[in-house]
Residue frames relative to the residue before (quaternion, step in Angstrom):
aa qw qx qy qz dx dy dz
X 1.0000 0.0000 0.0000 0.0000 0.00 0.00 0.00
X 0.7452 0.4758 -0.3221 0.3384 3.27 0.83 -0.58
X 0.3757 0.6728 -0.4791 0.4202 3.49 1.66 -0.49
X 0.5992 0.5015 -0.5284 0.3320 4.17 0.78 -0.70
X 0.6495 0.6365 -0.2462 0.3354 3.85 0.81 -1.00
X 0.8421 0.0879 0.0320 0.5311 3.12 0.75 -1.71
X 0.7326 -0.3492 0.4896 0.3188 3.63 -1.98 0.07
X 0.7397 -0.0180 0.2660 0.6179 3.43 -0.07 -1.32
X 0.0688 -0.6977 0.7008 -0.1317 3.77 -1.53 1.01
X 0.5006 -0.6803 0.5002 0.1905 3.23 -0.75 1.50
X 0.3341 -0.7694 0.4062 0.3625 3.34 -0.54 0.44
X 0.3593 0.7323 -0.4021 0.4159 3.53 1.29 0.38
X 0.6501 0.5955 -0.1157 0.4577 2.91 0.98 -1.73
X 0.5951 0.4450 -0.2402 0.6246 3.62 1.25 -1.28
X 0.5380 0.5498 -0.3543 0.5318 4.09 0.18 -0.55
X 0.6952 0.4919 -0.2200 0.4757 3.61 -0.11 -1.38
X 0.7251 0.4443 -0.3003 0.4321 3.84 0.43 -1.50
X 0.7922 0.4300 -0.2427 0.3587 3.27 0.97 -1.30
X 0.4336 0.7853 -0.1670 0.4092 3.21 1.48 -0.14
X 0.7014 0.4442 -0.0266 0.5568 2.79 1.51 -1.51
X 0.6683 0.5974 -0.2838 0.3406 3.17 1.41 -0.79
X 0.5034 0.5990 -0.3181 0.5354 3.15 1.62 -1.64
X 0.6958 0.4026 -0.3987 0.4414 4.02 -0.20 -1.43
X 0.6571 0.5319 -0.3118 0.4337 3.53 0.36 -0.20
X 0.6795 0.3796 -0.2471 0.5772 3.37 0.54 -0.91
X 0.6189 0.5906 -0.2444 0.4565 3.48 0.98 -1.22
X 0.8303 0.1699 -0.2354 0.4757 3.74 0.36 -0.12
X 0.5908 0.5864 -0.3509 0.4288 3.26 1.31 0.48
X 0.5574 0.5025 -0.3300 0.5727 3.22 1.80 -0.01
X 0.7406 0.2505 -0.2895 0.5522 3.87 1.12 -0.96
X 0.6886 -0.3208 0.6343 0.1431 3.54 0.01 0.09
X 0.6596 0.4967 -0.3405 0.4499 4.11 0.71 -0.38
X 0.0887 0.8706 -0.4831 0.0271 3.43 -0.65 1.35
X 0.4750 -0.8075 0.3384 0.0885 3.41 -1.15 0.33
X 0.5266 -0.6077 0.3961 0.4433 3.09 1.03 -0.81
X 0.6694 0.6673 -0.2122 0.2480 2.90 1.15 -1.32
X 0.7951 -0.3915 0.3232 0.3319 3.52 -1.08 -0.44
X 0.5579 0.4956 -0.3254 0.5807 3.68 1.65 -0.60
X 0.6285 0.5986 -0.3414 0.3607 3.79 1.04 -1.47
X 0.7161 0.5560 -0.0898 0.4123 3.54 1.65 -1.24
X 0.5305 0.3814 -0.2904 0.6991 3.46 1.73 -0.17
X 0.4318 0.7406 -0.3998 0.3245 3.36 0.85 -0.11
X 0.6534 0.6131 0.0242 0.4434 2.66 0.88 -2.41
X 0.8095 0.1722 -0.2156 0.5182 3.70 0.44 -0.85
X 0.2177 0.8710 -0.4210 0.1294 3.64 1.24 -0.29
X 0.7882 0.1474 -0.1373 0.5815 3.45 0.40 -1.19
X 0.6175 0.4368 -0.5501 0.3539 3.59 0.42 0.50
X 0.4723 0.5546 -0.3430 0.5931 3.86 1.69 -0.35
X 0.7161 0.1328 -0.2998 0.6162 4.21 0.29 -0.27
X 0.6425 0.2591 -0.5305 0.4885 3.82 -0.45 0.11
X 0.6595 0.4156 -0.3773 0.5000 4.48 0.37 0.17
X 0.1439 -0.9149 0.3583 0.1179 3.34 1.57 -0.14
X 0.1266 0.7972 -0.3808 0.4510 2.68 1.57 1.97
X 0.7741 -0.1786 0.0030 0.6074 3.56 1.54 -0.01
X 0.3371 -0.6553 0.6192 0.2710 3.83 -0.42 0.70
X 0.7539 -0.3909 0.4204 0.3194 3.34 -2.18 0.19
X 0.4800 0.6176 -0.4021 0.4759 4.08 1.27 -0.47
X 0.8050 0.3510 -0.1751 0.4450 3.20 0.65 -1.53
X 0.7640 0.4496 -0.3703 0.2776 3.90 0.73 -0.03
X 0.4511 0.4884 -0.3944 0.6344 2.94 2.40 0.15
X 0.6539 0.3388 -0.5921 0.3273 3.39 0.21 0.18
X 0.4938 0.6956 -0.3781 0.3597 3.73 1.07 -0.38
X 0.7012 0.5878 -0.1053 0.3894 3.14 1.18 -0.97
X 0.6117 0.4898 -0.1632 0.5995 3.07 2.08 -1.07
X 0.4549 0.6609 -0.3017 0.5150 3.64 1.44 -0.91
X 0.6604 0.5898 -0.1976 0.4208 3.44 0.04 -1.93
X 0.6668 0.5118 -0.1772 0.5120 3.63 0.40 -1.78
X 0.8390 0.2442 -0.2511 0.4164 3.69 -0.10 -1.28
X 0.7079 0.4659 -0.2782 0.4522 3.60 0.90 -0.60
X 0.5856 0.5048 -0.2673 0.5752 3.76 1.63 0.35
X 0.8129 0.4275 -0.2824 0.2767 2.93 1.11 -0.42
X 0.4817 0.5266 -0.3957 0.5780 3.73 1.85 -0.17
X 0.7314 0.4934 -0.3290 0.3367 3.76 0.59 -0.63
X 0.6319 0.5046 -0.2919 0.5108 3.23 1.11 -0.58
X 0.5083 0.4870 -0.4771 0.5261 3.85 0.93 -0.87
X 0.7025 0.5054 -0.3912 0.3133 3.53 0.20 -1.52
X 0.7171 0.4648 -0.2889 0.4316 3.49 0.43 -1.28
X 0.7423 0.4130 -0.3034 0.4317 3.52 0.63 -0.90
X 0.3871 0.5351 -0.3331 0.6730 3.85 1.34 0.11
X 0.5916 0.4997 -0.3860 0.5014 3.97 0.02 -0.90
X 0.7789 0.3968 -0.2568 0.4121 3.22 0.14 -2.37
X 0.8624 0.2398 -0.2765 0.3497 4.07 0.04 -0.73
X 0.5886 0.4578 -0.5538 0.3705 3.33 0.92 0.89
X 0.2561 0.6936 -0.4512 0.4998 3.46 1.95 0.15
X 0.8451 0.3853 -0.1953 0.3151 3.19 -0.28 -1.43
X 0.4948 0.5487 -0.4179 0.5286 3.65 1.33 -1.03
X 0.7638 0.4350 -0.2695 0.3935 3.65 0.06 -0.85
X 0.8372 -0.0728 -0.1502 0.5208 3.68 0.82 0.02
X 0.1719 -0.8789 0.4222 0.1407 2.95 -0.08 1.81
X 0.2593 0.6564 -0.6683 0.2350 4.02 0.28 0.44
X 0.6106 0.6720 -0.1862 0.3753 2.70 0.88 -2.37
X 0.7357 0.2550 -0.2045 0.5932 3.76 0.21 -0.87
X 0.5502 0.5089 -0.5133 0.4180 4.01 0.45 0.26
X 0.7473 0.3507 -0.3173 0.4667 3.27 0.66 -1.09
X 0.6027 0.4863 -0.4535 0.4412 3.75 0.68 -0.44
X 0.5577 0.4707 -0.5507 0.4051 4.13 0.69 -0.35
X 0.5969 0.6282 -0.3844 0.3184 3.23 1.31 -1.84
X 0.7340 0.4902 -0.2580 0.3928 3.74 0.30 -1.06
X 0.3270 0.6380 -0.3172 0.6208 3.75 1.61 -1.11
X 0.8565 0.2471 -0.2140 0.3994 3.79 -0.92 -1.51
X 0.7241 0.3502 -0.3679 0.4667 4.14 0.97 -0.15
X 0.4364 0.6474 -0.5410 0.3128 3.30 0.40 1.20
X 0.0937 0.8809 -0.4534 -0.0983 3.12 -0.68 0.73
X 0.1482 0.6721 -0.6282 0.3628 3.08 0.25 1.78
X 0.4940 -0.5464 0.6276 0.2522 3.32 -1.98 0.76
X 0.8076 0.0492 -0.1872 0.5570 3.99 0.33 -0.17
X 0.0565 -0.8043 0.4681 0.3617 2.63 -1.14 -0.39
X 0.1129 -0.8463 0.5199 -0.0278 3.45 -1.36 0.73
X 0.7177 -0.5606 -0.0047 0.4130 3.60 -1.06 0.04
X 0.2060 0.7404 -0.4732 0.4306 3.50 1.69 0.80
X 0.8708 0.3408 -0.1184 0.3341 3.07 0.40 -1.59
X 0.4821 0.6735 -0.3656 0.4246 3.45 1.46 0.60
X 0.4988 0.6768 -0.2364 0.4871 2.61 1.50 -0.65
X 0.6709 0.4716 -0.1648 0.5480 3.74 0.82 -0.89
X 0.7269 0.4668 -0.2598 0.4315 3.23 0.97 0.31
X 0.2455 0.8560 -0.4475 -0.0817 3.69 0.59 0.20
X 0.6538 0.5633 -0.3682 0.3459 3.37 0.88 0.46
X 0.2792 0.5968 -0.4642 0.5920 3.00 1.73 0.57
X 0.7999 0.3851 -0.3099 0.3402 3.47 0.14 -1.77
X 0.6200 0.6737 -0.2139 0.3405 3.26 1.07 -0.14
X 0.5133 0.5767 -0.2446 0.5866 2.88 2.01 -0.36
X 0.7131 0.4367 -0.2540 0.4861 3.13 0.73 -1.38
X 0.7575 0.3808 -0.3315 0.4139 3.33 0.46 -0.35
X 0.5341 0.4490 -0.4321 0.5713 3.93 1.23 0.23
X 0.6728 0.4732 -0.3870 0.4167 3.91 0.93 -0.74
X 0.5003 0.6313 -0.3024 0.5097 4.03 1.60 -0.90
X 0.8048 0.2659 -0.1815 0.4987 3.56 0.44 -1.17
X 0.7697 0.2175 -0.4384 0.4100 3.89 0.67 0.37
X 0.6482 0.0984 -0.3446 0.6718 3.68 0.72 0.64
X 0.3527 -0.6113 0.7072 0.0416 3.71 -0.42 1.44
X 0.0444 0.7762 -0.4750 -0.4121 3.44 -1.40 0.32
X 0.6052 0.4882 -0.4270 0.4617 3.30 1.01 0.70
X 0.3035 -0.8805 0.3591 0.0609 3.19 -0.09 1.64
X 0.7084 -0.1942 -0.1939 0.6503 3.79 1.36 0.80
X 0.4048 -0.6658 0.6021 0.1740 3.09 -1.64 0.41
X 0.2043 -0.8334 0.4845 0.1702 3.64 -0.75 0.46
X 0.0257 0.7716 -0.6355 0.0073 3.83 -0.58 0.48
X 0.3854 -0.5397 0.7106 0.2351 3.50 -1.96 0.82
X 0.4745 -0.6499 0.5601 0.1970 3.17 -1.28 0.84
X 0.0088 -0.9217 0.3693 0.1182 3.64 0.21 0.68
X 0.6871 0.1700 -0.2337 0.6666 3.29 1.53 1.23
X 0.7009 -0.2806 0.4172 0.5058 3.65 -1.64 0.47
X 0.2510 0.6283 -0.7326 0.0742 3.53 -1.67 -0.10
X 0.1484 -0.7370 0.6562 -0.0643 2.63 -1.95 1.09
X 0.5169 0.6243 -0.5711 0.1301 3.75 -1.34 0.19
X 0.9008 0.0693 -0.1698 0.3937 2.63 -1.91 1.60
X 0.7114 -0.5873 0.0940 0.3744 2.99 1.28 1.35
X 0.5023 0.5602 -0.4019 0.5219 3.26 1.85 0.00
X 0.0527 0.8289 -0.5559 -0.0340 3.35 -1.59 0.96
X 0.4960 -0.6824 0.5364 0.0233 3.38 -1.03 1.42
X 0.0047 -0.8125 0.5715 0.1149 3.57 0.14 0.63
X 0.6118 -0.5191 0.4549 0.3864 4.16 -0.81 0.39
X 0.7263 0.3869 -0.2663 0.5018 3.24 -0.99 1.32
X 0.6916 0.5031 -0.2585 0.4492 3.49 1.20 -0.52
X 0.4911 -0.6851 0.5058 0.1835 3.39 -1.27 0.96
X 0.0490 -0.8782 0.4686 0.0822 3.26 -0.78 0.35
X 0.2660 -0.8476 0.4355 0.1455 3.52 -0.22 0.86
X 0.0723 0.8261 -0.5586 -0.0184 3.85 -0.32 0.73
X 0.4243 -0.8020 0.4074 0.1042 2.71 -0.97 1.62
X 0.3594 -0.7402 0.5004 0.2694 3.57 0.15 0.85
X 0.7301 0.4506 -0.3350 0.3895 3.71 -0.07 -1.13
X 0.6864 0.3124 -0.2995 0.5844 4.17 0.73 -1.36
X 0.5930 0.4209 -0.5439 0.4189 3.74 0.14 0.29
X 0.6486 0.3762 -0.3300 0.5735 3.89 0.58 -0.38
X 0.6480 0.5245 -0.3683 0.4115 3.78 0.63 -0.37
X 0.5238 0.7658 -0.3305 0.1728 3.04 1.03 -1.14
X 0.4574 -0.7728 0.4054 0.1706 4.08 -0.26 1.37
X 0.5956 0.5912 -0.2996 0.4538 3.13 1.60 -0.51
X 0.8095 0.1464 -0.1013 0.5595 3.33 0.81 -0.55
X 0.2279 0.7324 -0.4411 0.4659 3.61 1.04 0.77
């Protein structure tokens, strides 16, 4: 299917789609969910093809998208988060401490929840080595504030890293 889109398709890339396609079909026949991100396109599935707002091509590619663009950021961040912690080891005491007061036989995406000093790591380890180091957007109207103006049509570059640096709010 994808040969309709593109020129030339890793064959990884072709693996990955079909992959996605089976896990898809595959829990839609048992009924076996996760939590995860496929279980959640699930969920809105037939209201996205009966609104004919995206066919079954376009939510496996979403799925394939999702996967490759999760999957360098998260290494990065999760790298970020345990050389954070190597460097200040309280920080990683209290996060074992919190780790060792669970009492749960698995663990999963309930049980993150129960944990907010983890999330708290990750999110101090995300906002001082960011791994996407700016983010671009078209301005898609006029804008103004505080005497700055953004005429329509302009790009904007945000710097991820001096926004988390920033001394003002630090």
């Amino acid at each position: 299917i994808l040969e309709k889109y593109f020129d030339f398709i890793p064959s990884g890339v072709v693996k990955l789609w079909n992959y996605s396609r089976e896990i898809q079909t595959s829990r839609e026949k048992s009924g076996t969910r996760y939590g995860d991100f496929i279980d959640q396109l699930a969920d809105i599935r037939e209201t996205l093809l009966n609104n004919g707002l995206v066919n079954d091509d376009q939510l496996t590619a979403q799925v394939v998208v999702f996967f490759l663009a999760g999957f360098e950021t998260t290494a990065h961040s999760m790298g970020a988060l345990c050389y954070l912690l190597s460097q200040n080891p309280q920080a990683y005491e209290r996060l074992e401490e919190e780790l060792d007061s669970l009492d749960a036989d698995e663990f999963d995406h309930d049980t993150i929840a129960e944990l907010p000093y983890m999330e708290a790591c990750i999110k101090e380890a995300m906002r001082l080595i960011p791994a996407v180091g700016r983010n671009d957007r078209k301005c898609v109207k006029d804008w103004e504030y505080k005497g700055i103006k953004i005429k329509k049509g302009t790009m904007v570059e945000i710097m991820n890293y001096v926004f988390h640096h920033n001394a003002e709010y630090l």
